[in-house]
Backbone as numpy.savetxt, mean C-alpha at the origin, in Angstrom:
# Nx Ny Nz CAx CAy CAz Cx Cy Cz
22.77 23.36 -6.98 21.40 23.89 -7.07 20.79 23.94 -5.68
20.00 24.98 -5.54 19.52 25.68 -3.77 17.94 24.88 -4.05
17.72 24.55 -2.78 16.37 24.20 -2.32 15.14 24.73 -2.98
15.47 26.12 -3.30 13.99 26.84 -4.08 14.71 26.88 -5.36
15.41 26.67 -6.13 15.31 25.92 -7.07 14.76 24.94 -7.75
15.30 23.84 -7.10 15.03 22.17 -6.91 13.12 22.81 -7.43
12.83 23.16 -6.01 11.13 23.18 -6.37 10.73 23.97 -7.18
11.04 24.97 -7.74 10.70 25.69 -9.22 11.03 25.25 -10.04
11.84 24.46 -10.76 12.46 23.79 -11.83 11.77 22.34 -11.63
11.46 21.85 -10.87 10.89 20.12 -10.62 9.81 19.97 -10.16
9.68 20.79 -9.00 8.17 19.99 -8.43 7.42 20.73 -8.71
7.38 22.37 -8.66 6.51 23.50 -9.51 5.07 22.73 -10.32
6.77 22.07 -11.83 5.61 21.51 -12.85 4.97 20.43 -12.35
5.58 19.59 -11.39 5.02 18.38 -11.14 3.28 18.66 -10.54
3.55 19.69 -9.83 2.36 20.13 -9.30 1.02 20.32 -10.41
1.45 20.93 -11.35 0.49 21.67 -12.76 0.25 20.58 -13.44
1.07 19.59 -13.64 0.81 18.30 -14.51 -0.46 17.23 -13.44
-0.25 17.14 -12.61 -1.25 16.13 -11.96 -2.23 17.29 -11.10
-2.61 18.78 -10.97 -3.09 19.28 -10.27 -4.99 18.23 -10.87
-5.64 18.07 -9.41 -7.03 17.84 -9.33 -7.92 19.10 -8.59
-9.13 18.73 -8.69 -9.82 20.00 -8.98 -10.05 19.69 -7.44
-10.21 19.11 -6.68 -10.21 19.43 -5.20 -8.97 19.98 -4.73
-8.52 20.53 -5.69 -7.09 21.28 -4.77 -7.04 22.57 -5.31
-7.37 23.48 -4.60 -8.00 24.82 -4.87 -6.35 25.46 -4.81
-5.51 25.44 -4.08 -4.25 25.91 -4.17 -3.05 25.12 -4.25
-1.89 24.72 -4.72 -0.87 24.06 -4.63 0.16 24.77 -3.85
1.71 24.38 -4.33 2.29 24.95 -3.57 3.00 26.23 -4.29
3.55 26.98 -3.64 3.55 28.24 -3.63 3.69 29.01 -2.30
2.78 29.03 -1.31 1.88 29.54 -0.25 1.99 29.30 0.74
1.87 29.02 2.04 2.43 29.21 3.07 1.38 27.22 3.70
0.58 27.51 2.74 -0.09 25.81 2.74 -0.75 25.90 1.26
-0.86 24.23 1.65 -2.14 24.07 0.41 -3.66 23.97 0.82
-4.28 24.21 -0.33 -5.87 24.14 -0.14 -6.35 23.20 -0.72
-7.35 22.23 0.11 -8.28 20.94 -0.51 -9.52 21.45 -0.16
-10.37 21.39 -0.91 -11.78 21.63 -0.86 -12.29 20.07 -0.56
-13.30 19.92 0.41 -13.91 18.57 0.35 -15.24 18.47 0.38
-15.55 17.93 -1.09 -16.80 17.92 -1.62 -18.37 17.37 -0.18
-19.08 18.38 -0.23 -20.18 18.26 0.71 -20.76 16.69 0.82
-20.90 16.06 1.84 -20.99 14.56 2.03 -20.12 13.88 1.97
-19.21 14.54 2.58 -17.95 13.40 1.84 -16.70 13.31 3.39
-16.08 12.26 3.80 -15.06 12.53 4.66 -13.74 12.71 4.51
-13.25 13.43 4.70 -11.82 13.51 4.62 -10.96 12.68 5.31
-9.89 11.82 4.47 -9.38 10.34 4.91 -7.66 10.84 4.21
-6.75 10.82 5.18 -5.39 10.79 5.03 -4.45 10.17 5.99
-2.85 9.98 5.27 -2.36 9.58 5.95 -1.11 9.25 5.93
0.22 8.95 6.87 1.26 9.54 6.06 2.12 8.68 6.59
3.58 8.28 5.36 4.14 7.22 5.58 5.71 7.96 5.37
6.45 7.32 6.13 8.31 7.73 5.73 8.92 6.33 5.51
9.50 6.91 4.32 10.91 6.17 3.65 12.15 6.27 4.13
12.75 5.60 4.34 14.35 6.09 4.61 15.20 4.89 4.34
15.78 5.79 3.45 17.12 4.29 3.14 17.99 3.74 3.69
18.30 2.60 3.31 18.51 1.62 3.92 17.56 0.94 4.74
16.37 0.96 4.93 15.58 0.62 6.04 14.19 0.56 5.25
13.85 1.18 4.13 12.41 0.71 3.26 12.93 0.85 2.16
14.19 0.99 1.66 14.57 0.81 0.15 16.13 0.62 0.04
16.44 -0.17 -0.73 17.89 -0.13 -0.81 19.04 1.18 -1.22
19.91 1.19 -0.65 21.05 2.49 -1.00 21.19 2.43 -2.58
21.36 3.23 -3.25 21.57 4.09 -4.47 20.68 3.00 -5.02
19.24 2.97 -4.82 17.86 2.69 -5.24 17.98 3.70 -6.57
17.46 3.19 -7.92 17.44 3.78 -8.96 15.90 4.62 -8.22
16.01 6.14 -8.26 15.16 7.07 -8.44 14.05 7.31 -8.68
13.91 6.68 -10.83 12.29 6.98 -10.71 11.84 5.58 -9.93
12.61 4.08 -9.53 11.84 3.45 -9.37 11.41 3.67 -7.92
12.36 4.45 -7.00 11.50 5.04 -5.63 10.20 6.32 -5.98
10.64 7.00 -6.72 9.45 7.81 -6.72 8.17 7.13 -7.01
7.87 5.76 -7.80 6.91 5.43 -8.08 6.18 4.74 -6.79
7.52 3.96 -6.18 7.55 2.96 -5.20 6.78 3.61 -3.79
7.69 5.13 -3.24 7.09 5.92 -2.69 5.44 6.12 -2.65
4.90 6.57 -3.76 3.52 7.57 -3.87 2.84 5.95 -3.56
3.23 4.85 -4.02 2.31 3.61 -4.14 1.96 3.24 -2.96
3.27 3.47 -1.64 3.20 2.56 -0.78 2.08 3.49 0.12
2.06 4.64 -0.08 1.06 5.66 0.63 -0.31 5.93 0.33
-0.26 5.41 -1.15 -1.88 6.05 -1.20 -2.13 4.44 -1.38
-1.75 3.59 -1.32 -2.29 2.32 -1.06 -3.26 1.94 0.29
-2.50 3.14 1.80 -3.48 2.91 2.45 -5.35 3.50 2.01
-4.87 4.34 1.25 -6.28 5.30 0.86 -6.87 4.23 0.46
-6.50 3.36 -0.64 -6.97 2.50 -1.32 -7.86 1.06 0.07
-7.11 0.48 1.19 -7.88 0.20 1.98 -8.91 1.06 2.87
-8.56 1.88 2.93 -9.77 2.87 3.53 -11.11 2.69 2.30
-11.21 2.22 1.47 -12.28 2.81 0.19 -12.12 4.17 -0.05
-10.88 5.20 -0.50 -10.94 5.97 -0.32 -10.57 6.64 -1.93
-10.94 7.81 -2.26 -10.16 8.59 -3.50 -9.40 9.23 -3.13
-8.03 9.21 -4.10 -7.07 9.74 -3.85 -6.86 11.21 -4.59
-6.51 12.47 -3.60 -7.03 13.65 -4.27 -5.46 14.35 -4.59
-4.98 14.04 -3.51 -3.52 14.83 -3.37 -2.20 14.45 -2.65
-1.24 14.79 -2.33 -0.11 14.59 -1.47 1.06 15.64 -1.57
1.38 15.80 -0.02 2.30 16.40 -0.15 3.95 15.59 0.29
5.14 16.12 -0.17 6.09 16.04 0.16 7.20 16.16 0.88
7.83 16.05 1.68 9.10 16.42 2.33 10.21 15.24 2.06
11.13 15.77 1.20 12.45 15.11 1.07 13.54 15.89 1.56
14.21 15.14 2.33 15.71 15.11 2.56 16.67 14.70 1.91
17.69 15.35 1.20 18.78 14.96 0.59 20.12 14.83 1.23
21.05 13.93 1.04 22.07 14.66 1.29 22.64 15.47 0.57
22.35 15.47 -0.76 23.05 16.61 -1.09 21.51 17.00 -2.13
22.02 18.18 -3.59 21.22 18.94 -3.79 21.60 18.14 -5.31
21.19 16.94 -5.71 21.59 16.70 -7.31 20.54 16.89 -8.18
20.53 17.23 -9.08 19.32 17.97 -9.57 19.40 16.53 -10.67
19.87 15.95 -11.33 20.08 14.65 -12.43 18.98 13.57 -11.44
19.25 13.57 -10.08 19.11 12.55 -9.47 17.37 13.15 -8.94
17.46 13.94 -8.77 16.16 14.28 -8.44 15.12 14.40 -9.47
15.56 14.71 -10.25 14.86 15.34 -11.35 14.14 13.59 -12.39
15.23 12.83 -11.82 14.95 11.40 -12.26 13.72 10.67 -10.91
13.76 11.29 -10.08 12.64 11.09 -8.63 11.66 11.20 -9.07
11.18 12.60 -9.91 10.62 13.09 -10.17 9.98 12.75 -11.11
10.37 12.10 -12.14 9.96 11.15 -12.84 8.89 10.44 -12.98
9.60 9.40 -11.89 8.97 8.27 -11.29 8.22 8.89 -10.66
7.36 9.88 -9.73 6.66 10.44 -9.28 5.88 10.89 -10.42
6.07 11.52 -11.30 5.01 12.00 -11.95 4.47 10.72 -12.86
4.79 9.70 -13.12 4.44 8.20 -13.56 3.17 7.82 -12.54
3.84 8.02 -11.44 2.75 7.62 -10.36 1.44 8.33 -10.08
1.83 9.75 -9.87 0.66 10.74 -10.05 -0.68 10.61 -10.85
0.35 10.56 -12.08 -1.15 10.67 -13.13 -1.55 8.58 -12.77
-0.80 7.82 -13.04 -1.28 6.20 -13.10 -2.86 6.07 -11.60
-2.48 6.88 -10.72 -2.78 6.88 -9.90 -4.22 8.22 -9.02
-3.74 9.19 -10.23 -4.75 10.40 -10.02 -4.74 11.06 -8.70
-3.84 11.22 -8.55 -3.52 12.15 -7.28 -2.47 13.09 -7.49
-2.51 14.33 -6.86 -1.91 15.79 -7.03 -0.92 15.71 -6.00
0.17 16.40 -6.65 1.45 16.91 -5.55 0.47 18.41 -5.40
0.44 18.57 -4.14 -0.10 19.51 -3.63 1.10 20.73 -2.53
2.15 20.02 -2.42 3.18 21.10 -1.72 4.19 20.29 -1.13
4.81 20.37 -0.04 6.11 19.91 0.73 6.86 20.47 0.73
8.51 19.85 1.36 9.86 20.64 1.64 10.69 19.76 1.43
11.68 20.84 1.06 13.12 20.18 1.07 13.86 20.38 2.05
15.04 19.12 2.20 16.02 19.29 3.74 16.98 18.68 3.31
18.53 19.09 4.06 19.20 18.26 3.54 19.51 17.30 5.08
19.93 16.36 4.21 19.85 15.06 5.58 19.99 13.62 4.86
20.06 12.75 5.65 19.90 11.61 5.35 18.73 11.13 4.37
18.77 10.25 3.18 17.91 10.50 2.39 16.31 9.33 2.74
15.43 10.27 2.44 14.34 10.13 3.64 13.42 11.06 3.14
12.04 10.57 2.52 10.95 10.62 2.04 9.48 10.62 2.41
8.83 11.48 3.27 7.92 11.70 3.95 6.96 12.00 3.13
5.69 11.21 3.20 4.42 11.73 2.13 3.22 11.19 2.76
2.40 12.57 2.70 1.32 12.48 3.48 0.40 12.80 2.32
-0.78 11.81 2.36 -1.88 11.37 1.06 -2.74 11.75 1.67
-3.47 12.93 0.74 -4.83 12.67 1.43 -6.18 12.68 0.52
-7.33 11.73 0.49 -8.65 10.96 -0.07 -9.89 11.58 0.56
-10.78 11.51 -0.33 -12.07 11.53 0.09 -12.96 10.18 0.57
-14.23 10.37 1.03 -14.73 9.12 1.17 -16.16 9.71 1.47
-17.33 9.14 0.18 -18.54 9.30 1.13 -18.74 9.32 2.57
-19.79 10.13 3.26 -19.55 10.08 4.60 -20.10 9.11 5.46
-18.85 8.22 6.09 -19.30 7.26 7.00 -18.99 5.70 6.13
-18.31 5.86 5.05 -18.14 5.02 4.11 -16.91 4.53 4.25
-16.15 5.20 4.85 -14.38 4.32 4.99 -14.71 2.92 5.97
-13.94 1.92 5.27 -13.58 1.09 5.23 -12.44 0.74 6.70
-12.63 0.32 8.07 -12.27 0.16 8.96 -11.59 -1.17 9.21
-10.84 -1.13 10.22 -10.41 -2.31 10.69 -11.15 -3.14 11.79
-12.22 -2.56 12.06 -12.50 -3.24 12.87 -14.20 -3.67 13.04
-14.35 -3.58 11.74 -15.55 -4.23 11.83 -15.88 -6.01 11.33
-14.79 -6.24 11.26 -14.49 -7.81 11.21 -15.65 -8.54 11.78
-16.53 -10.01 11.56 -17.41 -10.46 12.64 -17.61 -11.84 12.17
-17.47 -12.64 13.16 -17.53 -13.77 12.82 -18.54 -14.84 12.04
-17.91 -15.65 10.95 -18.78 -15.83 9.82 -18.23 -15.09 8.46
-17.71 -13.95 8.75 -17.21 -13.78 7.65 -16.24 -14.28 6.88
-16.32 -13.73 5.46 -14.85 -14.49 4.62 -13.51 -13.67 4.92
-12.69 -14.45 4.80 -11.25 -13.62 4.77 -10.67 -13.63 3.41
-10.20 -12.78 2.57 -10.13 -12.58 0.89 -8.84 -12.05 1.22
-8.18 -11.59 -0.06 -7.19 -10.96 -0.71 -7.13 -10.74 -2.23
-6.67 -9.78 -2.29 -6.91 -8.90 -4.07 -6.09 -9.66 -4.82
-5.25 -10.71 -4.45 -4.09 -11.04 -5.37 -3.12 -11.71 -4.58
-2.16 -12.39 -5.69 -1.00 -13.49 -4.87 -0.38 -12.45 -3.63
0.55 -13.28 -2.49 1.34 -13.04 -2.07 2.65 -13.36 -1.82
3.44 -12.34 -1.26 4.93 -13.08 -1.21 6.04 -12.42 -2.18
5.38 -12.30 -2.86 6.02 -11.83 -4.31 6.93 -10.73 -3.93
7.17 -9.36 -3.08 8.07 -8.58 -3.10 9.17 -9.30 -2.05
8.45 -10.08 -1.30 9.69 -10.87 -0.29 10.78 -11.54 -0.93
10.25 -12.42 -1.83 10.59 -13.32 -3.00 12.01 -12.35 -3.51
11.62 -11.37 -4.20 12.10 -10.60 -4.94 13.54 -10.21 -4.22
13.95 -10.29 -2.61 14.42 -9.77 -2.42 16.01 -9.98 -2.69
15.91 -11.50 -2.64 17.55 -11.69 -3.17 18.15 -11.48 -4.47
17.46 -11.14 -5.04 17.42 -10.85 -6.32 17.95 -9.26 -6.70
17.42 -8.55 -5.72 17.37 -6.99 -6.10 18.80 -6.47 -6.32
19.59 -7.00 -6.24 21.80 -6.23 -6.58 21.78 -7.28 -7.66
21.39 -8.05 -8.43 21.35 -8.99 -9.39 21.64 -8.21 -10.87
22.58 -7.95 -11.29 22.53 -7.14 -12.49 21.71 -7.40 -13.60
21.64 -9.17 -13.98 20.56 -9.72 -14.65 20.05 -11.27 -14.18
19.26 -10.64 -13.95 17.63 -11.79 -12.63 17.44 -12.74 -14.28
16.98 -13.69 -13.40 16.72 -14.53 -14.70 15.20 -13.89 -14.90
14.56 -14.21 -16.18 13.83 -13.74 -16.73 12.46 -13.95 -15.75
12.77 -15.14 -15.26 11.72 -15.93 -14.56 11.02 -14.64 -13.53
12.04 -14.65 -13.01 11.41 -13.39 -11.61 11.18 -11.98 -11.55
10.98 -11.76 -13.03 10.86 -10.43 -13.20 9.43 -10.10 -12.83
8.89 -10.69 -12.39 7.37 -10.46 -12.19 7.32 -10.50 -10.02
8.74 -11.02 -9.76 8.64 -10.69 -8.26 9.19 -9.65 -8.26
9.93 -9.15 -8.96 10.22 -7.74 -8.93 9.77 -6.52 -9.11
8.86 -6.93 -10.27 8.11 -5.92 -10.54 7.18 -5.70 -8.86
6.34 -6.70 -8.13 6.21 -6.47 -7.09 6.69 -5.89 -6.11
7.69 -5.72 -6.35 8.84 -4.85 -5.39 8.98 -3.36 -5.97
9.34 -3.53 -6.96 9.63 -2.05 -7.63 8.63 -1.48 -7.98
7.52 -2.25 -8.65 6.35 -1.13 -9.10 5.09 -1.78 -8.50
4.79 -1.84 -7.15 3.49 -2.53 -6.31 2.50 -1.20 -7.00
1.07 -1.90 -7.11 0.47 -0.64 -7.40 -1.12 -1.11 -6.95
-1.40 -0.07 -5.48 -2.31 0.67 -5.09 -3.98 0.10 -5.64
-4.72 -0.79 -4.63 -5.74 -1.18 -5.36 -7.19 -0.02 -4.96
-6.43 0.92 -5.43 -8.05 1.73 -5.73 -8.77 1.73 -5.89
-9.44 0.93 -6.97 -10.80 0.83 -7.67 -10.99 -0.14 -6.94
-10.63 -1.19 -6.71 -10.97 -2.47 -6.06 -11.78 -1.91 -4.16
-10.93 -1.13 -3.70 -11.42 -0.58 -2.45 -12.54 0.25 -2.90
-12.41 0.87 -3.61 -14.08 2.15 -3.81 -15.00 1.56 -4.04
-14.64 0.25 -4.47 -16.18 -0.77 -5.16 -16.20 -1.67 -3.81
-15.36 -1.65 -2.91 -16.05 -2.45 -1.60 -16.40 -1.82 -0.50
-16.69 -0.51 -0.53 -17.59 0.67 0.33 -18.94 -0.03 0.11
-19.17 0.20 1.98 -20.44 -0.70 2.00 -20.59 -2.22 1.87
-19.85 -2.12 1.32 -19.70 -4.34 1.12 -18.94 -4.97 2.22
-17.51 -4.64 2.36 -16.45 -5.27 2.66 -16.73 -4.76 4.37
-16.73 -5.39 5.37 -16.76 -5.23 6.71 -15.35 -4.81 7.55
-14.65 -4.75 6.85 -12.92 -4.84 7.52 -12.23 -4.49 6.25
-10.94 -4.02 6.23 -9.85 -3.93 5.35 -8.56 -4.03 5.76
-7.48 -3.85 5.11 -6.53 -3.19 5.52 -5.21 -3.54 4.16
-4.36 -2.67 3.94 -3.20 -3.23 2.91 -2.44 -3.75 3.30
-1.56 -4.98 2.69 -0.72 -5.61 3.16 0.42 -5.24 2.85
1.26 -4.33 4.15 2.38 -3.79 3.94 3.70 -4.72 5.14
3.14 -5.34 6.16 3.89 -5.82 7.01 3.63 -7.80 6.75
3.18 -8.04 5.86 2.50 -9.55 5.67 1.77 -9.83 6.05
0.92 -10.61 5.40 -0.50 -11.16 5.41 -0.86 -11.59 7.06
-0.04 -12.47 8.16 -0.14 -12.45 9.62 -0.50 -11.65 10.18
0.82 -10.62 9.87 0.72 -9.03 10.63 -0.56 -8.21 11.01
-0.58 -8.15 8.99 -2.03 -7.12 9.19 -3.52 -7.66 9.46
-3.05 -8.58 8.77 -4.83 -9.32 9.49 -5.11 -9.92 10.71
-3.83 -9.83 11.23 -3.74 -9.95 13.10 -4.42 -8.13 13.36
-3.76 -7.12 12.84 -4.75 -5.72 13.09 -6.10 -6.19 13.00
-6.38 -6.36 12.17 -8.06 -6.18 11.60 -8.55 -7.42 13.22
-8.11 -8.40 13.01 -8.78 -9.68 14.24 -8.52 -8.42 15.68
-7.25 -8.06 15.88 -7.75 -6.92 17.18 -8.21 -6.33 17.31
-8.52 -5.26 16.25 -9.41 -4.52 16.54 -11.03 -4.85 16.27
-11.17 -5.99 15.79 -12.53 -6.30 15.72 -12.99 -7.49 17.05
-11.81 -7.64 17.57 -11.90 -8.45 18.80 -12.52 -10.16 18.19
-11.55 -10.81 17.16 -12.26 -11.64 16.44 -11.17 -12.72 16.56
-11.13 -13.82 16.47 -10.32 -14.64 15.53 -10.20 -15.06 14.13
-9.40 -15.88 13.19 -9.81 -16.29 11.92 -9.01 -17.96 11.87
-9.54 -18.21 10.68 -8.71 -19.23 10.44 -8.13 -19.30 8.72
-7.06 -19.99 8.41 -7.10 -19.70 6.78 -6.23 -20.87 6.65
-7.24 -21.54 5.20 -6.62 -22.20 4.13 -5.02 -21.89 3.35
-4.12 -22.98 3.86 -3.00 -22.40 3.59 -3.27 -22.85 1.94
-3.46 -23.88 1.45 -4.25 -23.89 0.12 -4.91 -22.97 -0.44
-4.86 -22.42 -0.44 -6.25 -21.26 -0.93 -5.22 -19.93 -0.89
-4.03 -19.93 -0.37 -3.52 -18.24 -0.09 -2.60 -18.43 -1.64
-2.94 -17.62 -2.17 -2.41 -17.10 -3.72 -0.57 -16.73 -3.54
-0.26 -17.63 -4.08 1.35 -16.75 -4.25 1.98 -17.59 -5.60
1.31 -17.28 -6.84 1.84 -17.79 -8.07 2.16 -16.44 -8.42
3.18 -16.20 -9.43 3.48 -15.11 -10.21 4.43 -15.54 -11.46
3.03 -15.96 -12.68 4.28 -16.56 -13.91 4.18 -17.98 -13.42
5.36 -18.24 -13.65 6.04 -19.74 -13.85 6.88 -19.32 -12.38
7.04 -18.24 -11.59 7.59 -18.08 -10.31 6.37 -18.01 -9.20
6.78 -18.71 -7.86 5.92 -18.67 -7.04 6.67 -18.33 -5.80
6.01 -17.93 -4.79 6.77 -17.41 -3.56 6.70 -18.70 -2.09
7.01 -18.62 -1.20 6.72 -19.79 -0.31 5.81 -19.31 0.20
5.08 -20.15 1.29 4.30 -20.00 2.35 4.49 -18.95 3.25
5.59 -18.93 3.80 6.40 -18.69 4.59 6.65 -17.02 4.38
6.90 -16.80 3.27 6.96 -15.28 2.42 5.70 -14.80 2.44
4.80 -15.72 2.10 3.33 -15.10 1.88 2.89 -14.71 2.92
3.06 -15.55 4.00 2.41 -14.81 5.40 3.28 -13.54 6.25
4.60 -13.65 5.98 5.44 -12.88 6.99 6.07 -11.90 5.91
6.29 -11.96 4.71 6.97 -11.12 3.66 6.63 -9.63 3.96
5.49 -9.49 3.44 5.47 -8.04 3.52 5.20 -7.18 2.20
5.26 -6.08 2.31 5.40 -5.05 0.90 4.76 -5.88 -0.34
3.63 -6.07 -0.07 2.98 -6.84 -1.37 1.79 -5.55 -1.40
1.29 -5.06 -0.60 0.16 -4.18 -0.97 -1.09 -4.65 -1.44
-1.43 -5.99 -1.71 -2.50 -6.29 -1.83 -3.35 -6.04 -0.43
-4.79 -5.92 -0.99 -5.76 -5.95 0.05 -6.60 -7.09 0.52
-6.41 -6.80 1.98 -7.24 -7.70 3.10 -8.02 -7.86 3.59
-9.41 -8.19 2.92 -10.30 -7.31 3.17 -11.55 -8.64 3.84
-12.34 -8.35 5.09 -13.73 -9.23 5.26 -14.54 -8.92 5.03
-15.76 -9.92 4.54 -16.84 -9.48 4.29 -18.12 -10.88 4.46
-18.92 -10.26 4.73 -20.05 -11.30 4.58 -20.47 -12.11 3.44
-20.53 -13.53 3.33 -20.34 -14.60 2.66 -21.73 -14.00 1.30
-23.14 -13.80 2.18 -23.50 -13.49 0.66 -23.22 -12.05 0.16
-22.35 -11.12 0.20 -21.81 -10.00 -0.49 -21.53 -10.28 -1.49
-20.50 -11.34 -1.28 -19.96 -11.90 -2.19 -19.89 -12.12 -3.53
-21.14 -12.63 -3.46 -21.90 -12.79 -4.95 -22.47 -11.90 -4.82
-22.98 -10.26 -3.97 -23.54 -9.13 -4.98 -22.26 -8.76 -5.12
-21.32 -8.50 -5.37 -19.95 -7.49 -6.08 -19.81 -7.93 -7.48
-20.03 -7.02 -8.45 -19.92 -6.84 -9.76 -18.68 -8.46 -10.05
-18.87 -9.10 -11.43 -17.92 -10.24 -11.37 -16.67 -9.77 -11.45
-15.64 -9.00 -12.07 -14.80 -8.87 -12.40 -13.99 -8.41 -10.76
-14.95 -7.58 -9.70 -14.27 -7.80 -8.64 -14.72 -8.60 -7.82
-15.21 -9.51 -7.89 -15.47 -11.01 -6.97 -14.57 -11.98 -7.69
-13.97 -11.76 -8.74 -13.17 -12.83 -9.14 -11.78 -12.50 -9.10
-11.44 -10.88 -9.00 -10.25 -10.97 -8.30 -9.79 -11.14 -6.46
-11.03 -11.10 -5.85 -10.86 -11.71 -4.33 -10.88 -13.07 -4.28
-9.30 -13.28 -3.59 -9.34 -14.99 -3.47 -9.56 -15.00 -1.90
-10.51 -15.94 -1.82 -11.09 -16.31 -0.48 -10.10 -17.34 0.69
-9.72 -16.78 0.99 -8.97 -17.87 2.27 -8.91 -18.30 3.34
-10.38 -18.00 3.76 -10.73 -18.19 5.42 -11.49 -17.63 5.92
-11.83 -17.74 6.95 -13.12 -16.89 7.81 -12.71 -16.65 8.92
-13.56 -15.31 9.19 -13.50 -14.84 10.61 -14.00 -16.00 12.09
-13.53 -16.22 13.10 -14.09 -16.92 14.20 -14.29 -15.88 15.03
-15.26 -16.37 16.01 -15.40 -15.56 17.52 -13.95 -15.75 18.27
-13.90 -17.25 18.30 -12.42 -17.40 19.90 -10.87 -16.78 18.40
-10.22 -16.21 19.97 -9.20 -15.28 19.43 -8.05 -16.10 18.60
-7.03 -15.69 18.06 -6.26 -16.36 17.24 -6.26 -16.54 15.92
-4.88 -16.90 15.05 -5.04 -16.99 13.68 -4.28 -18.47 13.46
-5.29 -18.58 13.13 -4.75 -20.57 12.48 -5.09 -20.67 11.20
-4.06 -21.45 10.79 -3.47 -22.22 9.49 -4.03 -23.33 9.50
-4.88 -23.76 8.35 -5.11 -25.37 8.44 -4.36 -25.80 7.10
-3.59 -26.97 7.34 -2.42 -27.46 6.30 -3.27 -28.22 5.57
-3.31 -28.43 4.10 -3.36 -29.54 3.70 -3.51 -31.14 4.03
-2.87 -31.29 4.80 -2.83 -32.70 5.87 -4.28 -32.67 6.96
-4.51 -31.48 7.39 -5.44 -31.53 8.30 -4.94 -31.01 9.46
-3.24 -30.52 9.42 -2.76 -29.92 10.98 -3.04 -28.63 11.14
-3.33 -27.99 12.09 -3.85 -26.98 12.17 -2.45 -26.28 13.20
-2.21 -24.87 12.77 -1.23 -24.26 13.22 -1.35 -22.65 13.76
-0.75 -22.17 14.71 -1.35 -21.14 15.71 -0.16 -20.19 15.10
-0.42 -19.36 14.02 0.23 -18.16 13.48 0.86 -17.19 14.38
1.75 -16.23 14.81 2.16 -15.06 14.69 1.78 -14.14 14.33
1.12 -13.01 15.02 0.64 -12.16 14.48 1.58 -11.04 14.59
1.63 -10.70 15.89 2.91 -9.53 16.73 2.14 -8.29 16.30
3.07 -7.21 15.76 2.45 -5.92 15.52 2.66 -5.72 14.43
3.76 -6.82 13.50 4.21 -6.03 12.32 5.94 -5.39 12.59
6.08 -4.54 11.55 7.26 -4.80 11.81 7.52 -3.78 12.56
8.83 -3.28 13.33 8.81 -2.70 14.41 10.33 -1.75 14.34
10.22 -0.36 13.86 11.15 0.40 13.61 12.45 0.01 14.71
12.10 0.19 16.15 12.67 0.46 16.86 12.99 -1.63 17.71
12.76 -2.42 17.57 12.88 -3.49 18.15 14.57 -4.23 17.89
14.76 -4.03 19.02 16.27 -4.73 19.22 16.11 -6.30 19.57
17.39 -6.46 18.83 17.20 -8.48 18.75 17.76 -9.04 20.33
């Protein structure tokens, strides 16, 4: 099966099934068209997959297609942003229509769970490798930055961590004990805190998703707000079930997608309850630079931040 196939037979419909009304044209056309509603900013942004290197080799399909759209419009989701559309570019090595058509799937699972439109892309053949660029609205002047961090504030998170790190020895496991099916599911089906970001426009002073571990990214947010923090290693969430993740996972793991978000202590209590009680609080912003751990015991420990993880870094 030829390339303009593939997309008339698969992504065509995929397009018609999740089309949103800010998308005045799909694909077809030489581009697509987004209309962006008057007052509003336009917020996108675009992430690549490639196997072996963000997903394992002969990765079951729909669970990348889901895995894919999540890990991308998750940033929308720290921006405070709505998610309107995305487009595609996959590389195959070859042209399997069983195997794609099962991508596709899992993509259209994600689409609608998620409310965002395949709006166009391409096919290539190549190494297999998944390019998707999301793009959100945002009242204007309302996205959610990294760098408005300020000292005094709280340091939160939407939910446990660790959990897809956890997961990882597990993943060639034909049958995981029952126990860890809930770190897996973190791995295979992370899902995008949307609503949670649109309801902290205006509230939340800083954001960001946790795609490189909890260190990583909230070492972003402390640079660019020119801040330090400190955090309760007590207080950082990594239960899942009757399975829990280490310390160690929670801060440096990665691919958890929960959000990181600061904000000023009495916000706090104005955010509706149901999302003040899913932010677990774990620290505060400081003026002097650095990220410290205070243990249980009372020792206090000088974190790693670095950049995250680093495509190109030789050992």
């Amino acid at each position: 099966m030829g390339e303009f196939e593939l997309i008339g037979r698969l992504f065509r419909p995929l397009a018609e099934i999740t089309r949103q009304e800010g998308v005045l044209l799909g694909p077809g056309d030489d581009c697509a068209i987004q209309r962006v509603p008057a007052g509003h900013d336009l917020v996108f942004s675009v992430d690549t997959l490639v196997e072996g290197v963000h997903f394992p080799g002969q990765y079951d399909p729909a669970r990348l297609g889901w895995r894919a759209l999540a890990v991308a419009v998750s940033d929308l989701a720290a921006m405070g942003a709505d998610p309107v559309c995305y487009t595609l570019a996959l590389t195959l090595p070859d042209a399997d229509e069983a195997w794609v058509a099962t991508l596709v799937s899992g993509l259209r699972e994600a689409s609608l769970a998620f409310g965002v439109a395949l709006a166009g892309g391409d096919i290539t053949r190549g190494p297999l490798t998944l390019t998707l660029q999301v793009h959100g609205v945002v009242p204007e002047g309302q996205g959610i930055l990294r760098s408005g961090a300020r000292p005094g504030d709280l340091v939160a998170v939407t939910g446990p961590l660790g959990g897809a790190a956890a997961a990882l020895e597990w993943l060639d496991d034909p049958q995981p004990p029952s126990s860890v099916s809930p770190l897996l599911d973190c791995y295979h089906r992370p899902v995008p805190k949307i609503d949670t970001g649109r309801r902290l426009r205006g509230v939340a002073s800083a954001a960001i998703d946790i795609s490189d571990g909890l260190a990583a990214d909230l070492g972003h947010i402390l640079e660019a707000s020119g801040v330090g923090a400190w955090l309760e290693a007590a207080a950082i969430p990594r239960r899942y079930g009757i399975a829990e993740a280490s310390l160690e996972q929670a801060l440096y793991g990665g691919d958890d997608y929960q959000l990181c978000v600061t904000l000023p202590s009495p916000a706090l209590a104005m955010l509706p309850g149901d999302v003040s009680k899913s932010l677990h609080v774990i620290g505060e912003i400081r003026s002097a630079e650095g990220l410290y751990l205070q243990h249980p015991d009372g020792a206090r420990e000088l974190l790693t931040t670095g950049t995250g993880y680093d495509h190109f870094k030789t050992e």
